[in-house]
C-alpha positions in Angstrom: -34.9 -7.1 -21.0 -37.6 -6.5 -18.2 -36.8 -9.6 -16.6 -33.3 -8.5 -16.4 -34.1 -4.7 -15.0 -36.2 -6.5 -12.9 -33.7 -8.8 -11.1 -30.9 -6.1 -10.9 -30.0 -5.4 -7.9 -27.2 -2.3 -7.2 -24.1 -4.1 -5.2 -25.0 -7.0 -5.5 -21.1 -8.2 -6.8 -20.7 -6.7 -2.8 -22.8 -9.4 -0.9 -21.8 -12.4 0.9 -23.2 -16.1 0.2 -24.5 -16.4 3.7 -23.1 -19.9 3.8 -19.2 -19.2 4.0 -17.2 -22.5 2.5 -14.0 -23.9 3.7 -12.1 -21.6 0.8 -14.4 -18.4 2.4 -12.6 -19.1 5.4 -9.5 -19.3 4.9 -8.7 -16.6 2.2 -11.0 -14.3 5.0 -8.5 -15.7 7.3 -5.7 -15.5 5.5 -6.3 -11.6 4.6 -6.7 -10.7 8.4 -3.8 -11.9 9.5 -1.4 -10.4 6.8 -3.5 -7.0 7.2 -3.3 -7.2 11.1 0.6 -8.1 10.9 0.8 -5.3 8.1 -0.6 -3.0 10.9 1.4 -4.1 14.0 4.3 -3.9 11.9 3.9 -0.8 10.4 2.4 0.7 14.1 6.1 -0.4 15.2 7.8 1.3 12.7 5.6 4.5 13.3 7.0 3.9 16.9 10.6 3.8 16.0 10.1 6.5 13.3 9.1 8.9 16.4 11.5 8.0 18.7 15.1 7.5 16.9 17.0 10.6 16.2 18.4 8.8 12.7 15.0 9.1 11.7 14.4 13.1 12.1 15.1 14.0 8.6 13.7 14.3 5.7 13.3 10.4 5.1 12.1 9.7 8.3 9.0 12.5 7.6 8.1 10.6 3.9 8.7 7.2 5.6 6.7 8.2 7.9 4.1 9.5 6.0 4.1 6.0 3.5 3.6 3.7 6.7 0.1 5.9 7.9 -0.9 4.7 4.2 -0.1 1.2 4.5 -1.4 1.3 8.4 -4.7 2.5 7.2 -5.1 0.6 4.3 -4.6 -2.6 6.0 -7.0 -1.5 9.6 -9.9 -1.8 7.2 -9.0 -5.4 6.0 -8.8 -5.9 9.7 -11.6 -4.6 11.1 -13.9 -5.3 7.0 -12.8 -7.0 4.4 -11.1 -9.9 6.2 -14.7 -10.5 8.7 -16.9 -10.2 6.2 -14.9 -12.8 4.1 -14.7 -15.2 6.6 -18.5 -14.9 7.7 -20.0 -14.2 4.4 -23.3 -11.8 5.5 -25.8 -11.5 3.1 -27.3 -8.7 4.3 -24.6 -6.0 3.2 -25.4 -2.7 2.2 -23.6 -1.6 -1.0 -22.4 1.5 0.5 -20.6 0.0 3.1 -18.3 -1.9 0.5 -17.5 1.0 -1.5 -17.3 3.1 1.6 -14.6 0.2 2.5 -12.8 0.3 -0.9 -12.6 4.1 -0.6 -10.8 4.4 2.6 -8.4 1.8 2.1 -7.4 2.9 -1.6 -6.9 6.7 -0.3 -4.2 5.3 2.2 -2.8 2.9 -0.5 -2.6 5.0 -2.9 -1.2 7.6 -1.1 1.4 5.1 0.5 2.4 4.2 -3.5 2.5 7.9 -3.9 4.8 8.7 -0.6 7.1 5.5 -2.5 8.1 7.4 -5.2 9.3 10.3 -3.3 10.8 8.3 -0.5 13.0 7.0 -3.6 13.3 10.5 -5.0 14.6 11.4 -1.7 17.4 9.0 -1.4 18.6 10.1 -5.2 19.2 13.2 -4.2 20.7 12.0 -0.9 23.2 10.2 -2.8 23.6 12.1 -6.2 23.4 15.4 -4.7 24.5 15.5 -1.1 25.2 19.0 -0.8 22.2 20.3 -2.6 20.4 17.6 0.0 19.7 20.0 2.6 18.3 22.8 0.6 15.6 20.6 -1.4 14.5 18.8 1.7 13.8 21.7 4.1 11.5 20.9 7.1 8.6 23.3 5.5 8.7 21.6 1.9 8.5 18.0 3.0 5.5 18.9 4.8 4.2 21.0 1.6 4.9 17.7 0.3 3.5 15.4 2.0 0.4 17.7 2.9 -0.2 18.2 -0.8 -0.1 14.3 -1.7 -2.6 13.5 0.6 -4.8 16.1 -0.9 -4.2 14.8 -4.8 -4.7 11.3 -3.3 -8.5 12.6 -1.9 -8.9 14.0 -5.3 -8.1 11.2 -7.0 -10.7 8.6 -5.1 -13.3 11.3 -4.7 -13.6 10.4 -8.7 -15.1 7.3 -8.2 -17.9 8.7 -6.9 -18.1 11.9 -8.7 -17.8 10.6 -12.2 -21.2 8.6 -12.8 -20.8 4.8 -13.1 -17.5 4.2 -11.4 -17.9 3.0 -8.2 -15.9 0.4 -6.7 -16.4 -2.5 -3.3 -15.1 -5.0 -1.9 -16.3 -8.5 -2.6 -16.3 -10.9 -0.2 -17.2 -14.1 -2.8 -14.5 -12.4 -5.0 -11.8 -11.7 -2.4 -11.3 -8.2 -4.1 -11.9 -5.0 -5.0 -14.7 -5.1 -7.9 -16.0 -3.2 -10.2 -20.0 -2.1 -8.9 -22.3 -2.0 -12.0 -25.0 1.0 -11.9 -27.8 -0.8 -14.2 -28.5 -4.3 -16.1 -27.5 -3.0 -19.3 -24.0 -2.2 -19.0 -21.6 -3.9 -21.5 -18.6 -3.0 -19.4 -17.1 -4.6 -16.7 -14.5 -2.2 -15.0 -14.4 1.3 -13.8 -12.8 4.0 -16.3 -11.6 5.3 -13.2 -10.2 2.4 -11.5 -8.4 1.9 -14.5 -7.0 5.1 -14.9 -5.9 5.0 -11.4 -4.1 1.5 -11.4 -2.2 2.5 -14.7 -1.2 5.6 -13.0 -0.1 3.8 -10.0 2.1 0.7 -11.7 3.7 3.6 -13.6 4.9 5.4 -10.6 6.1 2.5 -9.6 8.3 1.8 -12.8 9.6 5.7 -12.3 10.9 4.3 -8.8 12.3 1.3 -10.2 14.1 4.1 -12.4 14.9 6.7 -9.7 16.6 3.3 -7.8 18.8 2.8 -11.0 20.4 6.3 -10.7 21.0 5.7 -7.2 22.3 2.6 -7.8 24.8 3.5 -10.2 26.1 6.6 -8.0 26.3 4.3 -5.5 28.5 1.8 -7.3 30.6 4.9 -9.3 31.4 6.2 -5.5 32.9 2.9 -4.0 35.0 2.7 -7.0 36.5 6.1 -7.2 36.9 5.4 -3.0 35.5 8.9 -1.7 34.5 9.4 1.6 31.2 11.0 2.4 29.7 11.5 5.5 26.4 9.5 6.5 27.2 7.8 2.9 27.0 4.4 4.2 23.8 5.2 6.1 22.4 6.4 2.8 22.9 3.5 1.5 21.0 1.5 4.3 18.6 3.6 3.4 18.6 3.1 -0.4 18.1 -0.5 0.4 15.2 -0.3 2.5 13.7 1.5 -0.2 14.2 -0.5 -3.3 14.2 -3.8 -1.7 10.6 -2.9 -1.6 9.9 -2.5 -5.5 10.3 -6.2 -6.2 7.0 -7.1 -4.3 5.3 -3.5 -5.1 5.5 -4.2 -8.7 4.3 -8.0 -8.4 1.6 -6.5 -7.1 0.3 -3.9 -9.0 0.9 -6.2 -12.0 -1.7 -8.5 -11.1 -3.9 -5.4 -9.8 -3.8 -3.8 -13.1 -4.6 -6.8 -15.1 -7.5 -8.2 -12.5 -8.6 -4.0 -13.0 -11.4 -4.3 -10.5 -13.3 -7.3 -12.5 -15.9 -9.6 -11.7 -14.6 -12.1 -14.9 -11.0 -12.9 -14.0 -11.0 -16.3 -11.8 -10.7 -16.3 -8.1 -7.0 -17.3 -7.9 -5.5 -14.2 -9.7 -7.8 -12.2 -7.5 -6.3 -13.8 -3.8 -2.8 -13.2 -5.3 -3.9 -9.8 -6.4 -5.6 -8.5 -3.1 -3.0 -10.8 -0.6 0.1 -10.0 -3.0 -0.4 -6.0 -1.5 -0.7 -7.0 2.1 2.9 -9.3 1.7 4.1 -6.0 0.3 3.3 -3.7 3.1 4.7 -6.5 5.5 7.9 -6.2 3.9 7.9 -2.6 3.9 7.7 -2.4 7.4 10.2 -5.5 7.9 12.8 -4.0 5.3 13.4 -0.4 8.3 14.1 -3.7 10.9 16.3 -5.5 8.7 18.5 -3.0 6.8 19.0 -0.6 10.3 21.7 -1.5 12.9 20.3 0.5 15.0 16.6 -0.3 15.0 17.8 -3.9 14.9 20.0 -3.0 18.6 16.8 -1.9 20.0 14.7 -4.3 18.9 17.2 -7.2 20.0 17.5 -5.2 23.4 13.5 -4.9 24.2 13.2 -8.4 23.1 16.0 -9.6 25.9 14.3 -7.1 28.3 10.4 -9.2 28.0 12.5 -12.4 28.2 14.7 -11.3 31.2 11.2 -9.7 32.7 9.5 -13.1 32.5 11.8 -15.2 33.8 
């Protein structure tokens, strides 16, 4: 037991291996360049967001809102996890990882968060049309979103508050791993963590739900042959949204069952970790795809660089 206290050291699941191997290099690799697409993408959209008119509602404020998440999330694989993966340092302090871990699951958790009520949001849309307007006034979308962001900066201040919690990235892992605070510890995952991915995967499943509803209206409305205004855009919308669940809930699968651990093997970690990048990629590509009208622009500024260079 001495010898053990006395080779503990705190983060150490949070250092490189110095030597970076072949596979350091290209999951490293392979995590910047979906985080760095993840943010260009989702920058765009952020663009597009400001500048359309169809987008100045009440969807455009919590789409909005869910792609600063996802941007932010994915600027510290960027500019951390993706570097320090492909170089490998040794010399890491612990904080720095869980400082790393931190930022990036406050903007994805509040992006997974901002999901659920972009889906809420389209319901009502299409269940609801004329109670629409009431709901989703200007000043309680911002309540909204304002008041997410504050439960979200609850939520991860836990992992730090509550003793024995902590969580870092690993760059010999390629995830987000539980940090043990002495030898002796029997367990190998934070309570909190835990908590929070369960929470997180359920809201998900209440989408998946929420999409149902909307679903069904949808289909009940076409039959019956009503016209509504702005229905079909609703729909476009709808499908944006939903499209989105299939990847979100591969994902969090395999986060909740990795749950932070040093134990599970390396490949269910890469899928875990890369599986949430591919997701916030097709966030950002579903507004591009599913939009006439950000399609139009986008086809228009991409004739306008190729007219310009020739």
């Amino acid at each position: 037991m001495l010898a053990e206290n006395e080779t503990f050291v705190f983060g150490s699941e949070l250092l490189g291996r110095r030597n970076p191997t072949p596979i350091d290099k290209l999951v490293g690799g392979a995590i910047f360049t979906l985080a760095l697409a993840a943010v260009t993408l989702g920058s765009y959209n952020l663009y597009l967001i400001k500048i359309m008119p169809i987008f100045h509602c009440a969807f455009g404020r919590f789409l909005a809102s869910r792609t600063v998440g996802e941007v932010g999330a994915n600027l510290i694989h960027v500019v951390y996890s993706g570097p320090v993966t492909i170089l490998q340092p040794r010399d890491i302090p612990a904080w720095v990882g869980i400082v790393a871990f931190t930022i990036s699951y406050f903007y994805a958790c509040h992006a997974c968060a901002m999901h659920q009520i972009v889906s809420l949001n389209r319901m009502v849309a299409v269940c609801f049309p004329l109670r629409y307007r009431f709901i989703f006034k200007k000043k309680i979308c911002f309540t909204i979103i304002v008041s997410v962001w504050v439960f979200v900066l609850l939520v991860l201040s836990s992992y730090n508050i509550f003793p024995c919690n902590q969580v870092g990235y690993s760059p010999t892992l390629y995830e987000f791993v539980f940090v043990k605070c002495r030898p002796n510890l029997e367990r190998d995952l934070s309570i909190v963590g835990t908590v929070v991915n369960r929470a997180c995967f359920a809201i998900c499943l209440n989408t998946m739900v929420c999409d149902l509803i909307t679903l069904t209206k949808i289909i009940q409305i076409k039959r019956s042959g009503i016209h509504r205004t702005h229905f079909n855009r609703d729909v476009r919308f709808f499908a944006q949204t939903s499209i989105q669940n299939v990847t979100m809930i591969a994902a969090l699968t395999m986060i909740m069952v990795v749950n932070n651990g040093s134990t599970d093997g390396l490949l269910m970690n890469v899928f875990a970790f890369n599986t949430l990048l591919v997701t916030h990629i097709n966030n950002a590509l579903a507004m591009i795809v599913f939009n006439p009208e950000v399609r139009a622009r986008f086809y228009r500024s991409t004739s306008a660089v190729r007219t310009y260079s020739k």
